[in-house]
LOLO-179818 format. One line per 5 residues: number of its first residue (from 1); their letters; for each residue y, z, x of N, C-alpha, C. Coordinates in steps of 0.001 Angstrom, whole numbers. Layout:
% LOLO-179818
NUM	A	Y,Z,X,Y,Z,X,Y,Z,X | ... .
***
This chain:
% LOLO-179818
1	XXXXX	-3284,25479,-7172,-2790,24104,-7214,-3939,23106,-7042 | -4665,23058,-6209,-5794,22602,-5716,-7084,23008,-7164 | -7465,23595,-7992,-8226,23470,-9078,-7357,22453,-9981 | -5970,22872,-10199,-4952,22338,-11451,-5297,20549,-10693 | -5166,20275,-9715,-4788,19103,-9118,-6556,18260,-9860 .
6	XXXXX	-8203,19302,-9561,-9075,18606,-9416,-9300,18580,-10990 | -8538,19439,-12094,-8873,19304,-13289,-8463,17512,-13902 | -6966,17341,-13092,-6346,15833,-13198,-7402,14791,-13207 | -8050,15207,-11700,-9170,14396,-11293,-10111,14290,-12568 | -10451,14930,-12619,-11695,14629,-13789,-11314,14547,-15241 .
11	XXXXX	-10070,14573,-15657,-9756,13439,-16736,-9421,11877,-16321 | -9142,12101,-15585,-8945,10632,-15353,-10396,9737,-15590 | -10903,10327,-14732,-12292,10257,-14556,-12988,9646,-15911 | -12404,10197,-17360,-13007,9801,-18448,-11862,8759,-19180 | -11431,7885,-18143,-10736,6863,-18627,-11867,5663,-19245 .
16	XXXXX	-11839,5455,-20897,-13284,4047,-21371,-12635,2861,-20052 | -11449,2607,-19500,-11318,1450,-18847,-11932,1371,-17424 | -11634,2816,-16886,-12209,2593,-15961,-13700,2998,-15887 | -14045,3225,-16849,-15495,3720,-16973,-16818,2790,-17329 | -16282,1601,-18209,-17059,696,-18679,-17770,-87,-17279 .
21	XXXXX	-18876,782,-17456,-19838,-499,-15772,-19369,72,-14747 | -18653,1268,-14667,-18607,1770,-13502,-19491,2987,-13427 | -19639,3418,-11846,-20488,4366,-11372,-19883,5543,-12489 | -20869,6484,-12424,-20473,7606,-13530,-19596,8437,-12807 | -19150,8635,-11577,-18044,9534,-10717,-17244,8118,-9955 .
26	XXXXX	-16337,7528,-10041,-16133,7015,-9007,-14992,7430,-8550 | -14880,6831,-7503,-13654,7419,-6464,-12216,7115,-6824 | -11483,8075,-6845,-9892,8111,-7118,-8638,8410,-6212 | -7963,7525,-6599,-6657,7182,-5417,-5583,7025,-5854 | -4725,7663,-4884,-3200,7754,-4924,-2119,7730,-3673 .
31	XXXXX	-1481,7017,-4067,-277,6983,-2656,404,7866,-2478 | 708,8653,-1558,1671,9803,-1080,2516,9333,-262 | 3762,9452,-457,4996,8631,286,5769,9638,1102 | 6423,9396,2196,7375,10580,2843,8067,9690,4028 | 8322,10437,5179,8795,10063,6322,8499,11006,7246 .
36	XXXXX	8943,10384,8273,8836,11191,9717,10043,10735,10855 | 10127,11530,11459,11476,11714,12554,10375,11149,13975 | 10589,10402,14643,9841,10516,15996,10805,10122,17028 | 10071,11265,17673,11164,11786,19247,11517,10465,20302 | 12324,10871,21484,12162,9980,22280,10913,9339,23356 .
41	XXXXX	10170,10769,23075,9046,10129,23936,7479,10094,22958 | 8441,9269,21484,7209,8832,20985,6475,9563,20151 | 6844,11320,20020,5515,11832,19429,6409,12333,17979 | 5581,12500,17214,6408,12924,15477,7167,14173,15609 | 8327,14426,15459,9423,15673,15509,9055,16591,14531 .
46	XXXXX	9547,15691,13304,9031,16478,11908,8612,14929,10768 | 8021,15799,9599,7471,15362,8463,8325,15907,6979 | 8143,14916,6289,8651,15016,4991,8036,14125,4041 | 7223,14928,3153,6516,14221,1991,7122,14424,480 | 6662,13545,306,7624,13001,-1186,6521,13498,-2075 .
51	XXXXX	7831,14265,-3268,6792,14860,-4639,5916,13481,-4704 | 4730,13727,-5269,3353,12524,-5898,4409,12945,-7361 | 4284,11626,-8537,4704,11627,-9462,4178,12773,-10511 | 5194,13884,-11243,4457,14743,-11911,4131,16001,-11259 | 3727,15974,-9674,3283,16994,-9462,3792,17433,-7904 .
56	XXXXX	3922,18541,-7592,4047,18719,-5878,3217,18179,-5465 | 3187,17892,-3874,1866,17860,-3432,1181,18928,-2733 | 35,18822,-3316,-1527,20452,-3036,-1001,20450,-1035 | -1058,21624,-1447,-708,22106,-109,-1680,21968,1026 | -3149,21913,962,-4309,21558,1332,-4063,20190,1585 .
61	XXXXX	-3591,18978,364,-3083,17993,1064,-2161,17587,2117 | -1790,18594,2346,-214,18511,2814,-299,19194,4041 | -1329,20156,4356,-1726,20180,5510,-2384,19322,6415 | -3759,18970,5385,-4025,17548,6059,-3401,16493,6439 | -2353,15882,5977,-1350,14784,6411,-570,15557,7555 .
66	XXXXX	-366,16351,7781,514,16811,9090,-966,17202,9974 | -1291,17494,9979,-2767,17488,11083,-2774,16165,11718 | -2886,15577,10202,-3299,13914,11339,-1972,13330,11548 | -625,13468,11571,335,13306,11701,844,13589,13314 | 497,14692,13415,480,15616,14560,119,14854,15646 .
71	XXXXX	-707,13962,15456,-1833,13665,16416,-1203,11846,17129 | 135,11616,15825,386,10281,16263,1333,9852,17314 | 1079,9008,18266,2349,8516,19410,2736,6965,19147 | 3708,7040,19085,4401,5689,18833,5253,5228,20210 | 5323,3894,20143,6038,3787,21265,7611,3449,20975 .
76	XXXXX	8491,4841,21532,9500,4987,20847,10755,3846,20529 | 11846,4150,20053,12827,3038,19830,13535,3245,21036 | 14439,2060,21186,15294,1938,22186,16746,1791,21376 | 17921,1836,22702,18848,1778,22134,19590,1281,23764 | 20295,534,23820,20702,197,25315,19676,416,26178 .
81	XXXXX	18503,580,26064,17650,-13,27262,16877,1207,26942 | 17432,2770,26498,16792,3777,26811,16123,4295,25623 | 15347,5289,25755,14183,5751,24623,15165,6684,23414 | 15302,6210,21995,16152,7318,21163,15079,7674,20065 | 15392,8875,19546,14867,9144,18019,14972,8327,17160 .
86	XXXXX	13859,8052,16230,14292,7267,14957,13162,7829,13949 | 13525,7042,12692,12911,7578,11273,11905,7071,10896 | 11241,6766,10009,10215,5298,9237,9774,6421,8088 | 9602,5607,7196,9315,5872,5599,7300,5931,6058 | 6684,6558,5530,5310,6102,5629,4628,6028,4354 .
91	XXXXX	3467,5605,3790,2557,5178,2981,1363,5699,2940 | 638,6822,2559,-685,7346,3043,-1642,6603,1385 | -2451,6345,1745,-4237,6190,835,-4391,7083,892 | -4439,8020,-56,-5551,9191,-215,-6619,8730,-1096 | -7888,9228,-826,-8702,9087,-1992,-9621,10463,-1676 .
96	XXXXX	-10133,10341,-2951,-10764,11735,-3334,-12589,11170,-4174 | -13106,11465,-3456,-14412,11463,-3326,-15273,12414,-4113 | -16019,12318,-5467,-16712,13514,-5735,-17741,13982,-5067 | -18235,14896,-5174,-19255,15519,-4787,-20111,15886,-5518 | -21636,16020,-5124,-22250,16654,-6214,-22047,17565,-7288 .
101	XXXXX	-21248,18983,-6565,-21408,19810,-7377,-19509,19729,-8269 | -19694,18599,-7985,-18046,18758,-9437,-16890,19040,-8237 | -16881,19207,-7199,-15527,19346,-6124,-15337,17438,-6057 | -14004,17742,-5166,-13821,16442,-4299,-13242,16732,-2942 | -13852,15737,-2345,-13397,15045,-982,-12454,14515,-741 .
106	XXXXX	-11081,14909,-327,-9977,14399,-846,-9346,13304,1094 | -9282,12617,1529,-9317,12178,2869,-8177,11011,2441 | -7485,10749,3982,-6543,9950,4041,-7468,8746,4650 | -7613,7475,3792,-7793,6526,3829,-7489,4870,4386 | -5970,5182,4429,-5185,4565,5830,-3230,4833,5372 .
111	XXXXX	-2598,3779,6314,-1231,4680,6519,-527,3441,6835 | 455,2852,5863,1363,2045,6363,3202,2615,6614 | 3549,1823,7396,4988,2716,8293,6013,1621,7821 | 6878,2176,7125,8040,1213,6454,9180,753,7839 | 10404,491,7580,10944,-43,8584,12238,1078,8733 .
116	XXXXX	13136,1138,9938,13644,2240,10316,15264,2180,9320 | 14985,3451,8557,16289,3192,7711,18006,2931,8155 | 17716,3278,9675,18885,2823,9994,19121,1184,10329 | 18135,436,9936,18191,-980,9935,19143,-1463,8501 | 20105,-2418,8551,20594,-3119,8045,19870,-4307,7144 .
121	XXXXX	20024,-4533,5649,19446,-4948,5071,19490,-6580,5159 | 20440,-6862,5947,20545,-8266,6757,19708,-8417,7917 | 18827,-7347,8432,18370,-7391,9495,16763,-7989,9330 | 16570,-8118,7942,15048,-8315,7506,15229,-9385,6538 | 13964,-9736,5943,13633,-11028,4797,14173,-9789,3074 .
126	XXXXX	14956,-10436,2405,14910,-9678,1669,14650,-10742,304 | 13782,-9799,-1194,13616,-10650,-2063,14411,-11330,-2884 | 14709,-12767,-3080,16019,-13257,-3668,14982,-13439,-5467 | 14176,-14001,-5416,13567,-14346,-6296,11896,-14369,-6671 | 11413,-13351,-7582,9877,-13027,-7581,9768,-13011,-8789 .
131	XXXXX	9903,-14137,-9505,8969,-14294,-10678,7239,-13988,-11077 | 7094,-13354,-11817,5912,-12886,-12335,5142,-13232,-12243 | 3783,-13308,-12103,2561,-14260,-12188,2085,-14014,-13844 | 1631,-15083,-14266,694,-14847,-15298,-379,-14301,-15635 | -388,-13510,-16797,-1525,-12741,-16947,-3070,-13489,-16807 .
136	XXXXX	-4173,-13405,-16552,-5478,-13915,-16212,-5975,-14221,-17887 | -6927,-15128,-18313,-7430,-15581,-19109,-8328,-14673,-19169 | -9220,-13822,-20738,-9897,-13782,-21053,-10871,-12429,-20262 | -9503,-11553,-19419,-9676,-10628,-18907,-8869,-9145,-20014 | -9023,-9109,-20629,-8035,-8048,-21335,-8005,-7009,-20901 .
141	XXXXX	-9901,-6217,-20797,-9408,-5375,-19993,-9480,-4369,-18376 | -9290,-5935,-17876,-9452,-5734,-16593,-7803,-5458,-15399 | -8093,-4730,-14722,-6965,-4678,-14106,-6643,-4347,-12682 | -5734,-4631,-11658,-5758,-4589,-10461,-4470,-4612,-9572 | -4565,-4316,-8560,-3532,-4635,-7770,-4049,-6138,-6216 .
146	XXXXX	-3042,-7093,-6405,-2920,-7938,-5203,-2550,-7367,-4287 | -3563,-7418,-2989,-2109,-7200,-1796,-2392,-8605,-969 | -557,-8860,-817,-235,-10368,-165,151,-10077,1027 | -140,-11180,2422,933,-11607,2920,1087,-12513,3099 | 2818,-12983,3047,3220,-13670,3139,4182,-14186,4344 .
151	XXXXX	4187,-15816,4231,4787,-16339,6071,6363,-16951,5276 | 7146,-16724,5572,8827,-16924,5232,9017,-17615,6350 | 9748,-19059,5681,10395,-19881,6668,11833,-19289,6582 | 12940,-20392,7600,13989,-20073,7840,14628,-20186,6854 | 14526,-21123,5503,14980,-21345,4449,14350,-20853,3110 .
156	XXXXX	13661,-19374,3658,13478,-18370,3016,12357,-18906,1581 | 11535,-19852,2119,10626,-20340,1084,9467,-19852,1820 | 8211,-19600,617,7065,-19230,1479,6317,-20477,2016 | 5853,-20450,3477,4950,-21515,4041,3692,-21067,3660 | 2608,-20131,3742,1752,-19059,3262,2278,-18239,2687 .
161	XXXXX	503,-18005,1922,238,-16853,983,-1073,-16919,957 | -1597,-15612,1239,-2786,-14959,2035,-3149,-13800,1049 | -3985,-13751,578,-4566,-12249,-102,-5389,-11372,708 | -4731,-10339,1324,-5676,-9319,2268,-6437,-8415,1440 | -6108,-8479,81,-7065,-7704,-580,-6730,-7628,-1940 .
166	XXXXX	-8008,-7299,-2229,-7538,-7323,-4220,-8599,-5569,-4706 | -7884,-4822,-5427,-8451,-3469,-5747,-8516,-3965,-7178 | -9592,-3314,-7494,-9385,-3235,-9307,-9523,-1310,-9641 | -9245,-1384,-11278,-9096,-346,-11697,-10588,-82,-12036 | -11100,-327,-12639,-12880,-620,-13207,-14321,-1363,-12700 .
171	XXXXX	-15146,-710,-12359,-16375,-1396,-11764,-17143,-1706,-12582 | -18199,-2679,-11801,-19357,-3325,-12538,-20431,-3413,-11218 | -21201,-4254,-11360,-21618,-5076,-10502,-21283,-5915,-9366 | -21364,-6150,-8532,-20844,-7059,-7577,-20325,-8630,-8211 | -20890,-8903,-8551,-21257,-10648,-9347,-20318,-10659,-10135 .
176	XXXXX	-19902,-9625,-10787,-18917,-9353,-11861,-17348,-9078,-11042 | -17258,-8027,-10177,-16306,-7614,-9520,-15696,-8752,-8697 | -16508,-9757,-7726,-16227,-10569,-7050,-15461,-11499,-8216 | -15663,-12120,-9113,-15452,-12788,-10048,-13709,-12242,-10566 | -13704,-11292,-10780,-12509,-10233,-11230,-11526,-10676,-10540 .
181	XXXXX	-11713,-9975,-9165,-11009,-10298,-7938,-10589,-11669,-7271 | -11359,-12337,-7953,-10229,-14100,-7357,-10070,-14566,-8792 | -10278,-14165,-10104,-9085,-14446,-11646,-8035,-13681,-11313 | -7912,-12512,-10861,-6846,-12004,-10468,-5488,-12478,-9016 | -6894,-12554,-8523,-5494,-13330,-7053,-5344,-14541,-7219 .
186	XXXXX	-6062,-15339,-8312,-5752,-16923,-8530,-3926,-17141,-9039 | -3765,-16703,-10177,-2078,-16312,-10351,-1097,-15800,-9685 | -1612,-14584,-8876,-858,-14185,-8179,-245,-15194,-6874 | -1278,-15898,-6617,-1172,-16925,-5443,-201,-17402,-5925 | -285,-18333,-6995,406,-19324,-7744,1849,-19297,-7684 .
191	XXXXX	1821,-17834,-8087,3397,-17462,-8311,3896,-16913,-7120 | 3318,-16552,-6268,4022,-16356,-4985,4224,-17366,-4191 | 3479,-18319,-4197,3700,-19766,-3209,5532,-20262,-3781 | 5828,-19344,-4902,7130,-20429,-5523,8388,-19171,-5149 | 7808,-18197,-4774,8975,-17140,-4743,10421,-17220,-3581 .
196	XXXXX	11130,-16586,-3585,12206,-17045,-1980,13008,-15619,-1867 | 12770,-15914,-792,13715,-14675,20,15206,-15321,651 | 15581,-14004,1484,17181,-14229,1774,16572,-14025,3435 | 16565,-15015,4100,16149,-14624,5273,17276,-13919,6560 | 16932,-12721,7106,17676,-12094,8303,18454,-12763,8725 .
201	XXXXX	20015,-12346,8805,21129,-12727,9460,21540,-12181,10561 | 21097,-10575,10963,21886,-9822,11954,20048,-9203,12621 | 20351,-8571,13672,19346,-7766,14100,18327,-8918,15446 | 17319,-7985,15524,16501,-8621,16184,15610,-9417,15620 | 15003,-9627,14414,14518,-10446,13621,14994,-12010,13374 .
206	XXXXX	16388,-12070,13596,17053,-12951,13449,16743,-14023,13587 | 16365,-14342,15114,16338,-15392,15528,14841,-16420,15485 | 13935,-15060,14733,12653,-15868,14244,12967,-17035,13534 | 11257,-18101,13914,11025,-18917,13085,10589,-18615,11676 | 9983,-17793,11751,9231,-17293,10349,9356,-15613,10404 .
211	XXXXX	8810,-15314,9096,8881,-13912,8999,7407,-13810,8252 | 6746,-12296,8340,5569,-12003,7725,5768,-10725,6785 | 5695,-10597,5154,5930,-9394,4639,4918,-9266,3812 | 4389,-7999,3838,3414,-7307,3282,3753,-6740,2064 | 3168,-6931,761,3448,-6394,-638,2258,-6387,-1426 .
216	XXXXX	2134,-5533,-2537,939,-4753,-3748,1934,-5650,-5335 | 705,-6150,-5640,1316,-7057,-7271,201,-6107,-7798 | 1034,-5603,-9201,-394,-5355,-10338,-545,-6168,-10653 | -1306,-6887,-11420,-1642,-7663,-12579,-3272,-6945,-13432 | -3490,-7814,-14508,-4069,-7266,-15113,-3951,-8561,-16669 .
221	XXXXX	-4944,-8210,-17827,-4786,-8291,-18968,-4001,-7143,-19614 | -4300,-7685,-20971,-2893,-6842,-21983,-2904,-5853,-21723 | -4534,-5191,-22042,-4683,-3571,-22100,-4842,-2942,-21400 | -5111,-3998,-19865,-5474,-2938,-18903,-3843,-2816,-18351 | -2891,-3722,-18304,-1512,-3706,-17932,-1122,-2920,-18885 .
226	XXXXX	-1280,-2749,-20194,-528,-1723,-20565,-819,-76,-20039 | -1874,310,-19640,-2674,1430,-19021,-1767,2050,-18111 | -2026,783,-17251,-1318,744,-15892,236,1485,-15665 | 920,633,-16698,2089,1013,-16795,2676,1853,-18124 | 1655,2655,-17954,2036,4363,-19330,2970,5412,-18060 .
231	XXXXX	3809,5475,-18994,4128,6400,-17678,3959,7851,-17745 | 2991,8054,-18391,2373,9941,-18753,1044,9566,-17915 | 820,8181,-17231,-510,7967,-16266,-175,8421,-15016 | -1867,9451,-14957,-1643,10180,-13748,-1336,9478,-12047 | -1171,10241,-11239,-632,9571,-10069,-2256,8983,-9440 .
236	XXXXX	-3149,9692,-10058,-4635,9163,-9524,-5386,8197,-10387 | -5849,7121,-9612,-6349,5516,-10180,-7810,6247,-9776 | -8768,5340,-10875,-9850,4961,-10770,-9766,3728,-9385 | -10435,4059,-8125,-10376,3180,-7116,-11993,2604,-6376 | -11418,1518,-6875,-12458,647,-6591,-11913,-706,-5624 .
241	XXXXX	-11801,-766,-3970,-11195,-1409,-3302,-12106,-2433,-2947 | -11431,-3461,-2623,-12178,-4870,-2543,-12077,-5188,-593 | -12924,-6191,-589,-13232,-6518,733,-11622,-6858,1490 | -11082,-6475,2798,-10216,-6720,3508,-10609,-8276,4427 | -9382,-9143,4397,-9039,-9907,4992,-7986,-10344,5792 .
246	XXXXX	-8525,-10604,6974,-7610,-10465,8598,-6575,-11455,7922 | -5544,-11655,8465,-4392,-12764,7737,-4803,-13533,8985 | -4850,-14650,8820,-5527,-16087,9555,-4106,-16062,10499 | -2720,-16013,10671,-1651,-16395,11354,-1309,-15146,12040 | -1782,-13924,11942,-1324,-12609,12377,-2177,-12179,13275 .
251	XXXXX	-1905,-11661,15027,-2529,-11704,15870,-1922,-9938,16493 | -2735,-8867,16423,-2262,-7511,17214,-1166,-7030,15939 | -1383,-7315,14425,-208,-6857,13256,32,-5786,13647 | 1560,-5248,13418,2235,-4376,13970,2068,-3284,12515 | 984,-3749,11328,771,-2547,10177,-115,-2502,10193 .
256	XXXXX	-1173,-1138,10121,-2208,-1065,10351,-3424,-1932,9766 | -3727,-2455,10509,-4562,-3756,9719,-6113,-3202,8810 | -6520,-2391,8924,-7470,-1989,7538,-6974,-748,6512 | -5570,-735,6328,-5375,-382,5246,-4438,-1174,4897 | -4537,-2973,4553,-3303,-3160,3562,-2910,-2722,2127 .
261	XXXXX	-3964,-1767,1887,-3819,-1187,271,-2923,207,547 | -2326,547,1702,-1635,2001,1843,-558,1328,1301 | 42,1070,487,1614,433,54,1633,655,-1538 | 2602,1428,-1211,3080,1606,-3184,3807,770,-3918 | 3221,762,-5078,4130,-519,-5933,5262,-441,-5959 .
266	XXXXX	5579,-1841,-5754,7495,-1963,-4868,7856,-2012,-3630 | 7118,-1623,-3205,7476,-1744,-1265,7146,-2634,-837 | 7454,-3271,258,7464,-4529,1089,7600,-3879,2439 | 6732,-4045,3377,6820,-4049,4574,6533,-5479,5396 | 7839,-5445,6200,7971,-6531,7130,7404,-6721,8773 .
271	XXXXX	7045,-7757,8923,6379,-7302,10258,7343,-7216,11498 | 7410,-6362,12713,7986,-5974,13441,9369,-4898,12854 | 9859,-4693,11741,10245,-3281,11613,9809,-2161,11687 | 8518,-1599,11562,7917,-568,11811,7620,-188,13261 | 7901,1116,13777,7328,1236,15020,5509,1299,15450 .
276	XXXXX	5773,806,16124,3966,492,16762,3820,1815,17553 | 2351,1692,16295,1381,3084,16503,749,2332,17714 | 611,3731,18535,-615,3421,19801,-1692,4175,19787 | -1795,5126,18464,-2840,5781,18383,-3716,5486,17229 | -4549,5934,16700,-5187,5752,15756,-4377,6697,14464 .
281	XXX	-4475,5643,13464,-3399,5981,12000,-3956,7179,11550 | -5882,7873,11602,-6085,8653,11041,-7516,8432,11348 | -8513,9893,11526,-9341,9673,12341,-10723,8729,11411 .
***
């Protein structure tokens, strides 16, 4: 499984998009999605990882994510005052690193924790309206993912919009890449400053002034958006991650704050649904 998995790797590898100006090996990434059960006193019960699209996941991977899984304490949920079991969806970064001799380095990169499925969908900000951003000028074939957060008032309009990070699919130069990376989050901004949610009615969230939710936009030009979204494209990206930024209003974030890129396209994580790690996400 583990050769079949690194043969993937190295076609990808000879993608012209992600290859043009990039390093001749560069590093490749994919999200692995699952859950976990954690006990009353905090430590992970069990694990459950979700097929990667196309393929199981390499069992070598799959050891590694329960190793460092193993190792996590949360501080558990309550329920009338006292400590109970609960669930959370999680988000792993893997990336895979070549090596000289044609192997890879395959390491978990960081880990975001969704919110507990026995929460009520009134209990959080949910999306009423997310119109598209516009494609970038004169980028055809460049392409990327935004990651936002965003500050939700009570009337479910955004007050902020913050870019903690921008990844592209293809390298160059710095001068070039930096450049990439704010044509790309320039739209995305745009169109998220106008978006609206349904803000929390029931739960403990409720009675906030604001809310903070964490989300991944592709964007891209024609060809690199069409790439993007082939769906015979492997579960592993050409990854090339851009500089992280602290969110200016978020103080002790309850998601691990240097991986806002652990989030798969479509997910939204909200702040204070996830249980708070007290350990380190991964060594």
């Amino acid at each position: 499984m583990l050769r079949a998995m690194l043969t993937l790797l190295h076609a990808a590898l000879l993608s012209p998009l992600a290859l043009a100006g990039s390093p001749a090996k560069p590093d490749l990434s994919a999200i692995l999605t699952g859950s976990i059960v954690i006990s009353e006193k905090g430590a992970v019960q069990s694990t459950a990882l979700d097929v990667m699209p196309g393929r199981p996941v390499d069992e070598s991977i799959n050891g590694m994510i329960r190793q460092i899984v193993s190792g996590w304490r949360f501080a558990p949920a309550t329920a009338d005052g006292k400590p109970v079991p609960s669930q959370t969806s999680i988000h792993v970064r893997l990336v895979a690193r070549p090596n000289d001799d044609g192997s890879f380095k395959v390491f978990a990169g960081g880990t975001t924790f969704g919110a507990d499925p026995s929460m009520n969908a009134t209990d959080y900000p949910q999306p009423l309206r997310l119109e598209a951003p516009s494609p970038p000028r004169g980028l055809d074939e460049v392409g990327g993912t935004v990651y936002l957060a965003l500050r939700i008032n009570r009337e479910g309009r955004v007050d902020d919009a913050f870019v903690e990070q921008v990844n592209l699919l293809r390298g160059d130069n710095e001068t070039y890449m930096s450049y990439w990376r704010d044509e790309l989050a320039r739209p995305v901004l745009g169109a998220a400053r106008n978006w609206t949610f349904i803000p929390p009615s029931t739960g403990a969230l409720a009675s906030q002034a604001t809310w903070t939710v964490h989300l991944g936009v592709n964007i891209g030009g024609r060809r690199a958006m069409k790439a993007m979204s082939d769906p015979s494209r492997s579960a592993w990206s050409p990854y090339f991650p851009g500089p992280i930024h602290a969110v200016p209003w978020l103080k002790g974030a309850l998601i691990n704050p240097a991986a806002p890129d652990a989030l798969v396209q479509g997910a939204m994580v909200v702040e204070g649904t996830a249980p708070k790690l007290l350990t380190a996400s991964h060594p």
